[in-house]
Each structure stands twice: as C-alpha cells, then as structure tokens.
PAFI-323611 format. One line per 4 residues: number of its first residue (from 1); their letters; for each residue x, y, z of C-alpha. Coordinates in nm, 3 decimals. Example, Ala and Ser with C-alpha at 12.3 -4.5 7.8 and 13.67 -1.06 7.14 Angstrom:
! residues 2
1> AS> 1.230,-0.450,0.780 ~ 1.367,-0.106,0.714
This chain:
! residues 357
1> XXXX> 6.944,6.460,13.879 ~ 7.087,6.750,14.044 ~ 7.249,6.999,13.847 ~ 7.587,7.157,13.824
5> XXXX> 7.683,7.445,14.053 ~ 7.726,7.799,13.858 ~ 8.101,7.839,14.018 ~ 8.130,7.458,13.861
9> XXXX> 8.064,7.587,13.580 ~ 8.242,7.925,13.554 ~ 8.567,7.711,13.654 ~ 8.590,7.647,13.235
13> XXXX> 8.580,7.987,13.133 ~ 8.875,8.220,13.033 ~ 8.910,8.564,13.178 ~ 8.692,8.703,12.939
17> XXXX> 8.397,8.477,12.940 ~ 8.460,8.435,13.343 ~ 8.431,8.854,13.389 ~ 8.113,8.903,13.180
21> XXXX> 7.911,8.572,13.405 ~ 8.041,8.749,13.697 ~ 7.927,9.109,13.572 ~ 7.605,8.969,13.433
25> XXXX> 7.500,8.756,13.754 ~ 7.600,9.087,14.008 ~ 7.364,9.321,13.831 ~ 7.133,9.023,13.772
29> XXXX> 7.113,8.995,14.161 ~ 6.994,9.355,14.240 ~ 6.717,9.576,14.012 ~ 6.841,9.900,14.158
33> XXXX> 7.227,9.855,14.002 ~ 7.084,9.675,13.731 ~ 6.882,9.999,13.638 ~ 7.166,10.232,13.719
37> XXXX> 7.432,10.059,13.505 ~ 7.185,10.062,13.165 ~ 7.126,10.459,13.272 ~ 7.528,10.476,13.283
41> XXXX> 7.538,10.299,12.940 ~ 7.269,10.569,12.759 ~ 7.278,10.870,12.934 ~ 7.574,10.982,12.643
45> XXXX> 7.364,10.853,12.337 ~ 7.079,11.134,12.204 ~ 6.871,10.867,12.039 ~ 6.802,10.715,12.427
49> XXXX> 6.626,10.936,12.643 ~ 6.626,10.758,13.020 ~ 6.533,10.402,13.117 ~ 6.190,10.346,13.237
53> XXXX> 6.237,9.933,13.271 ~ 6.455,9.660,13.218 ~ 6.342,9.358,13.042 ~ 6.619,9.133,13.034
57> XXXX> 7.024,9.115,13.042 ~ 7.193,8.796,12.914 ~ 7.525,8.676,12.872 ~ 7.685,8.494,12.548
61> XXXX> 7.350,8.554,12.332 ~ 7.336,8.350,12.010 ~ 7.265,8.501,11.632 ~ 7.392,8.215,11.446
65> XXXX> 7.791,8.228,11.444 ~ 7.743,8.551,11.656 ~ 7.753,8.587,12.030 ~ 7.802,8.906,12.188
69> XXXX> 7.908,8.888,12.507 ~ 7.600,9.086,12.711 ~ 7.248,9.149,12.529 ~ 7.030,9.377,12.747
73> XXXX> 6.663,9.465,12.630 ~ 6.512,9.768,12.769 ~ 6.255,10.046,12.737 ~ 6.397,10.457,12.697
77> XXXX> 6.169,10.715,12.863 ~ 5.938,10.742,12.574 ~ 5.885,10.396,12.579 ~ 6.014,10.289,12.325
81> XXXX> 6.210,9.971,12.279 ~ 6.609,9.950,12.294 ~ 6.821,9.626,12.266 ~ 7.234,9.705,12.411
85> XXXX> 7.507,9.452,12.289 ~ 7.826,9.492,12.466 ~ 8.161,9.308,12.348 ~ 8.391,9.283,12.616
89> XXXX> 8.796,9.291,12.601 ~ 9.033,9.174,12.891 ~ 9.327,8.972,12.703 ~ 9.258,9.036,12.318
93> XXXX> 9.127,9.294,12.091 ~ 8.844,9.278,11.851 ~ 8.921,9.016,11.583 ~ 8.706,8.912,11.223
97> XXXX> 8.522,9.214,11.217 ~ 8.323,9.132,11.521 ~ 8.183,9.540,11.629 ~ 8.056,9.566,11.225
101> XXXX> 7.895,9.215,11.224 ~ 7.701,9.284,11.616 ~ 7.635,9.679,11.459 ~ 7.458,9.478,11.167
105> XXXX> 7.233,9.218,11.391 ~ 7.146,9.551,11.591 ~ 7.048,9.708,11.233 ~ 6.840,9.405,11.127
109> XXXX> 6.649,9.393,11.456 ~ 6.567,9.777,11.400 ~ 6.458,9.755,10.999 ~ 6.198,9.464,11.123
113> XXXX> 6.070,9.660,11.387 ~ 6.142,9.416,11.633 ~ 6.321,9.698,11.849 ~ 6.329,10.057,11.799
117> XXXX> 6.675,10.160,11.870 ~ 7.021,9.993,11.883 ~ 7.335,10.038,12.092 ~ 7.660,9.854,12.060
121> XXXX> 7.893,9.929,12.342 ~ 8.265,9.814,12.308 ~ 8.387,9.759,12.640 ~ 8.792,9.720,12.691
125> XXXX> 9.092,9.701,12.936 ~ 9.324,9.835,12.714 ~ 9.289,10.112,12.515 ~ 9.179,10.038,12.211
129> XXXX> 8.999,10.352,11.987 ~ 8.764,10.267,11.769 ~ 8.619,10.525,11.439 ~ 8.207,10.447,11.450
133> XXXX> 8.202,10.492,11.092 ~ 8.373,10.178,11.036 ~ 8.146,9.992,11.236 ~ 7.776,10.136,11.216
137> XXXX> 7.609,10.030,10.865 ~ 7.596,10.320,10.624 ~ 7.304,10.540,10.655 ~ 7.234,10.458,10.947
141> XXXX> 7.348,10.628,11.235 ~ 7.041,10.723,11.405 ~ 6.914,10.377,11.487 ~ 7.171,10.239,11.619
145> XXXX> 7.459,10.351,11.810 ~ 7.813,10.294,11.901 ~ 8.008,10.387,12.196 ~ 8.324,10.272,12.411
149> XXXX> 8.402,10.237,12.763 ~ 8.685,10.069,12.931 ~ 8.656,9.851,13.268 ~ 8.840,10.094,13.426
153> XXXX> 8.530,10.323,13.385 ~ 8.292,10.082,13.514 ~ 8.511,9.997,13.821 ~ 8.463,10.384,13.850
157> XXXX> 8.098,10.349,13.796 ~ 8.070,10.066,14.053 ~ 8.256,10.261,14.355 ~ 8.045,10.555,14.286
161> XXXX> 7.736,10.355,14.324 ~ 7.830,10.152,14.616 ~ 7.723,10.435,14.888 ~ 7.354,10.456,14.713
165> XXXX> 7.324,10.081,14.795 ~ 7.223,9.914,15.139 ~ 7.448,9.700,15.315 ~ 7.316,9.407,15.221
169> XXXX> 7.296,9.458,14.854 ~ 7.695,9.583,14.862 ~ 7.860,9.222,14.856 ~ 7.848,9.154,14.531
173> XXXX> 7.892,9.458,14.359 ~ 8.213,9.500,14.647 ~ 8.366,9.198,14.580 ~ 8.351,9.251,14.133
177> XXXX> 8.496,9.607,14.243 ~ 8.801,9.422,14.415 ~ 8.785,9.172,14.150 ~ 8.840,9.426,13.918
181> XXXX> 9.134,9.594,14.113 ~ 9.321,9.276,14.173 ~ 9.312,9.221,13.753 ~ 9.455,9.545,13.657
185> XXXX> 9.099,9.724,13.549 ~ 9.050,10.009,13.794 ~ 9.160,10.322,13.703 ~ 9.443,10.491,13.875
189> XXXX> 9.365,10.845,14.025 ~ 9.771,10.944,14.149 ~ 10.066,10.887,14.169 ~ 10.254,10.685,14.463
193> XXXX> 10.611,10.683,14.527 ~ 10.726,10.370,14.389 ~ 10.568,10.471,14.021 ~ 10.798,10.769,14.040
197> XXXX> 11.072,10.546,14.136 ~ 10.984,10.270,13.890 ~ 10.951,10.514,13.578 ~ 11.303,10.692,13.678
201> XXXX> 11.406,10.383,13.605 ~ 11.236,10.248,13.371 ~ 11.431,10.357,13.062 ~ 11.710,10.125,13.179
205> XXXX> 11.454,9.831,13.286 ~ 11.335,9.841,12.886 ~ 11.719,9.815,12.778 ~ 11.776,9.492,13.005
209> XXXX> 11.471,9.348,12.881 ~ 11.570,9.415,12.489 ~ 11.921,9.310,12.569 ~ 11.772,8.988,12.690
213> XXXX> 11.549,8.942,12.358 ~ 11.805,9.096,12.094 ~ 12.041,8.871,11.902 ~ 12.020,8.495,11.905
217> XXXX> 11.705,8.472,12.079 ~ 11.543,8.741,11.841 ~ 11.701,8.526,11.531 ~ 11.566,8.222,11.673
221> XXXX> 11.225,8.384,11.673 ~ 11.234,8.522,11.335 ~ 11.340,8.202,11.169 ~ 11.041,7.965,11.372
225> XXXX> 10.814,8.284,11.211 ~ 10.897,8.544,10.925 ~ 10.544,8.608,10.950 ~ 10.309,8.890,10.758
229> XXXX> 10.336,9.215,10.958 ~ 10.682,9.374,10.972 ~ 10.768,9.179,10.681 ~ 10.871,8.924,10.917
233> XXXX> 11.082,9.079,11.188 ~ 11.027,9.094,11.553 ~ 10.825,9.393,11.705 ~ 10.833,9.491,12.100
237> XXXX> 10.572,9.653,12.268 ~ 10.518,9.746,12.667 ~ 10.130,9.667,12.686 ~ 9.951,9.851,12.995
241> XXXX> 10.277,9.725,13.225 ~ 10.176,9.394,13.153 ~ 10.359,9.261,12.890 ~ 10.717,9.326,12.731
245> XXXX> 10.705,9.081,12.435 ~ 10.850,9.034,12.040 ~ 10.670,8.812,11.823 ~ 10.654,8.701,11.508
249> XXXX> 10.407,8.529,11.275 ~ 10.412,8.162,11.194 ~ 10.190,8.222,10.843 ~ 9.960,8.552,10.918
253> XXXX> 9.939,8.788,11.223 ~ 9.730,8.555,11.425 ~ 9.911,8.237,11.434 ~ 10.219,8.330,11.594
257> XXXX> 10.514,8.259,11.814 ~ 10.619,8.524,12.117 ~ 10.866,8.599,12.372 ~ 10.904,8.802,12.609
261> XXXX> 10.812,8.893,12.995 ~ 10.486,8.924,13.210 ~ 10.462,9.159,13.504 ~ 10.138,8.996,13.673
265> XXXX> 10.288,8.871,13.946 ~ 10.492,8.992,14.220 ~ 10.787,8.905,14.027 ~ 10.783,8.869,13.654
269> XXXX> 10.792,8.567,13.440 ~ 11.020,8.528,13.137 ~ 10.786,8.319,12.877 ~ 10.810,8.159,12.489
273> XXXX> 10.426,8.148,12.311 ~ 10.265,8.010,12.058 ~ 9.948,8.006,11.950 ~ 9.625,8.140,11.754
277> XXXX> 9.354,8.317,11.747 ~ 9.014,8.213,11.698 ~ 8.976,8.386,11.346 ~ 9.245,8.170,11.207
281> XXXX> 9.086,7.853,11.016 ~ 9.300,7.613,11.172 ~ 9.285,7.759,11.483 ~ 9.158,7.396,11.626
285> XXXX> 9.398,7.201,11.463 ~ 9.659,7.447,11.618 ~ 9.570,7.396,11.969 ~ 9.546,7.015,11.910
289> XXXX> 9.899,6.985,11.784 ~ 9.990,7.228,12.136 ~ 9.847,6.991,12.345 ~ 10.049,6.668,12.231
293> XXXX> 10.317,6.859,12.278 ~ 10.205,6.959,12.604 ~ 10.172,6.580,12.734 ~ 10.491,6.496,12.605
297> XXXX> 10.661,6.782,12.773 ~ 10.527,6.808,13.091 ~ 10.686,7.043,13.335 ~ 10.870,7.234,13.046
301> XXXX> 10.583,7.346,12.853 ~ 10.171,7.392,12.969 ~ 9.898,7.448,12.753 ~ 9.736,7.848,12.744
305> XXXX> 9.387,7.810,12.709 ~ 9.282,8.113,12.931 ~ 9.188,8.362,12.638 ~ 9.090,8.348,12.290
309> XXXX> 9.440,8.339,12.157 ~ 9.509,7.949,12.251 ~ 9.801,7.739,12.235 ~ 10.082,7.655,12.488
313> XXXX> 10.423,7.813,12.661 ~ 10.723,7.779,12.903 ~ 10.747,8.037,13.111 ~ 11.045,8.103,13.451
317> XXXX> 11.022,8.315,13.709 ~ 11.326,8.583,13.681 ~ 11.392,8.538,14.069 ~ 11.528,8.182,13.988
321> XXXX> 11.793,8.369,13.762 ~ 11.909,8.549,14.111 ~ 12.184,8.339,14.182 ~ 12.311,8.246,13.851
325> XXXX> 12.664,8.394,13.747 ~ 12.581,8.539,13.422 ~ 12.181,8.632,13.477 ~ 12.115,8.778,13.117
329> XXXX> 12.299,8.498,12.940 ~ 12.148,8.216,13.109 ~ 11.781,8.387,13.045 ~ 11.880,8.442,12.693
333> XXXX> 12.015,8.075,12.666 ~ 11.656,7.942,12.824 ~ 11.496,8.143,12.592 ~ 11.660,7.971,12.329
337> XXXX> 11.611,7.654,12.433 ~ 11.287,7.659,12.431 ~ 11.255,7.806,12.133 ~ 11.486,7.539,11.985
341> XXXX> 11.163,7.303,12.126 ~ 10.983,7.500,11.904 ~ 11.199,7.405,11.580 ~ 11.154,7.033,11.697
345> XXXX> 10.747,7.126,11.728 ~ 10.732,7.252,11.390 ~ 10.917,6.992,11.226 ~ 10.679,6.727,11.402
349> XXXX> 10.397,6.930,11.245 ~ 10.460,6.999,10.877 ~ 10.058,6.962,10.844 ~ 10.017,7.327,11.051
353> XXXX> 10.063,7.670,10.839 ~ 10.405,7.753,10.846 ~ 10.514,8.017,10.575 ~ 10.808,7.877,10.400
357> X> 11.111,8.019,10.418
C-alpha cells in the first residue's frame, strides 16, 4: 500500500511543528548547508571546537513525555561526540519548564557517556531572553550548553549562505528564506517610508484600538475571566506588530479568554479568543468543549488549532466596519456580542475551570 505524501502529511501541523519539518527536510536535502548551519550553531560555544561530521538531524525526537523539536548528533574537531537540541518558538513561548527538562536529558546523555558534550539552543521569533542559570543543571556548565537565536538570525544565516551554494542546490534553502519573510521572521536592516509614517502615527492608532477595548467590552472580559495574573484585570500588549490584545484568565494564566486585533493581513482582523495551553491539565477537555461550540456556531465562531495554545474565536475584518455610521461603536458592540456567546459557552460548561467569582 502506497504511503502518504510528506506535504499530506505536513498539511496537520501548526506553524510551529510545520517550520521545523520544513527546516529539518531543507538542510536534510543538502550536506554542504547541513554542515554549515551546525558550524553556525557552535562556533559561539568554547566547549565545541568545529564540526568534522554530521551524524544525524531529526525532527520531534522522543524522551518519554519529551520531544524537542530538532535533535542533531555530531562530531567537534577533536572528535569528540556532541548531541544539539533546539526548541523552536513561532506563536508561543516556552511553557512547563520545557529548556530545564531538554538541559536535563542533554545532562543525562553526558553523565552516561553516551555523548560527550551537550547544547540546547532556544530558537524564537519573538524576543524572548532567557538567564542559562535557570536552565543548565547546577554544576554543570561545562558539559552542556545553552544558547539563543531567533529566526530572524537564521533567515540572516540562510541569505548569507545562499551565494556559496550552486544553483541547483538554492531552491530549497530560497524558497524557506521567502518562507520565512512572508511569516514575519527575517530581520529588518532599515527603515522605509511608510514605517516612519506608520510610527508618527502610531501613538494615535494605539488610542483607537484601546478606545475600542476599554469599557463594556473590557468589563465583559473581566467578568467571563478574573483570572490569576493582574489579579484579574485586563492587560494590553503590542506583540512584534502582530497583535494588540487584552486578556484575561478563565482559572490560571493559561486558560484564558482574549480580545483584541491581528495585523497579519493586509488589513487587520478584530478577534474574541479562548483557549489553553498545552500545560494546562484539562487542556483536552478545553478544546473538546470549543469544538461543540464550533459546530453549533458555524460561521460566527471557528476552531484555532494552529499553535499550541488551542481553542476557538470570531474574528471581522475592520474594512467591513468602513461603511458603518458609528465604526468604533459597532466594533465595540461585536465585540460584545461575542463575548456575550462566551457567557452562554461557559454556562453550557460548568464542568471546565472557571474561577468563581
């Protein structure tokens, strides 16, 4: 029986799990960038001196409940043998401890001698520092190692290395280079004349956007939530010009309900979110109770199921608010609305973790 097609398969994924198969099958593909990307990993660590081979680089390795996203297994310049575990960020942040718990499988593979040294790169779109010490097992250091990157480096990385390879070994590496550009993760080099425009204005832009949030729709919010951080109340933030959002949690910071505005597209959405993470214990039962709701709302709410953080929203373009009469109140009174779809939601769900009031 014939098997499935990788691109079959890669149609499941979220944008997380779909970027590291992508990554992970492009240097797969060709030795030379293969090599050159490990040398780009090490060449900042003193423990690693040079790459003389590549054994093997694999995606989603399992340890038990563990599975870094990219486990590559290599040999330094002195021969000596080096395992690399990379966790990879588009549309979350680390979550459960995840950096100390790979540093630690790195650590066991290096006290039974099954390696020699350990590195455990943290790779990110958004910025996201990280202090080693609260990551690499104590007394340790030397072993294994910790560093960070961002994509926006390796999309760096990747244009640099593009001229070293021959034309026919450039289409793949090209085409995760515009891949990366057309999701946000290169990194910009000037400015154009639009960003100045857009940031003269953009102190006014963030006081439309809070006036459409504040009030009712922010009350709304914090009575569906009144969650752990903030003590309850609604917090904004302007995420890497992606995201304008408050939210609030349901019962703890990672079961929560959010609105707010995306600026993916050429136009940006207004949206209402809910959701978890997968940390959360009833993170499944969550989801489930989303999707129900989901079939029995179709067209006004979809299920989210791109990222880690699962669960469902409405979202409206703010060009269809164009030609309405009073723009802000009609986007504050959809907001509502389906917020209001929301109360109904959690009343139809008493079994999910709501904090009581």
């Amino acid at each position: 029986m014939r098997g499935k097609s990788i691109f079959t398969g890669l149609l499941s994924l979220g944008p997380e799990d779909y970027l590291t198969e992508i990554f992970v099958r492009t240097l797969k593909r060709d030795p030379k960038l293969r090599r050159a990307f490990v040398e780009y990993l090490v060449r900042e660590h003193k423990e690693i001196e040079g790459v003389s081979e590549i054994e093997s680089i694999e995606s989603q390795p399992s340890y038990g409940g563990d599975c870094p996203d990219v486990e590559i297994r290599a040999l330094d310049g002195r021969e000596r043998r080096i395992e690399i575990f990379i966790e990879s960020k588009v549309d979350s942040r680390e979550h459960d401890k995840q950096l100390p718990r790979y540093a630690s499988l790195l650590d066991t593979s290096v006290r039974e001698g099954k390696v020699d040294v350990g590195l455990l790169v943290y790779l990110t779109r958004d910025y996201d520092p990280k202090n080693e010490d609260d990551i690499l097992p104590t007394g340790n250091h030397v072993q294994v190692e910790f560093g960070q990157k961002r994509w926006s480096d390796v999309h760096k990385w990747l244009i640099a290395s593009l001229p070293t390879l021959d034309a026919a070994e450039r289409a793949w590496p090209k085409e995760l280079a515009t891949y990366l550009e057309d999701n946000a993760m290169d990194a910009p080099t000037r400015f154009t004349p639009d960003n100045l425009e857009g940031l003269s204005k953009l102190p006014d832009t963030i006081r439309v956007l809070e006036a459409c949030l504040d009030g009712e729709p922010s009350d709304k919010l914090r009575s569906l939530g009144n969650g752990v951080r903030n003590e309850g109340t609604c917090s904004s933030n302007l995420l890497n010009g992606q995201v304008f959002c408050y939210w609030s949690g349901c019962d703890r910071a990672d079961f929560w309900v959010e609105i707010g505005f995306h600026f993916r597209d050429e136009y940006p959405d207004v949206y209402v979110w809910i959701g978890a993470l997968p940390k959360h214990p009833l993170q499944e039962k969550i989801v489930q109770a989303t999707r129900e709701h989901v079939a029995l709302n179709v067209g006004r709410w979809e299920a989210d199921l791109r990222g880690e953080a699962k669960g469902m929203w409405a979202k409206r373009s703010l060009l269809s608010f164009i030609n309405e009469g009073d723009q802000l109140d009609d986007l504050r009174r959809w907001v509502i609305d389906r917020l209001e779809d929301l109360d109904a939601f959690k009343a139809n769900h008493p079994e999910l973790p709501w904090r009581k009031q």
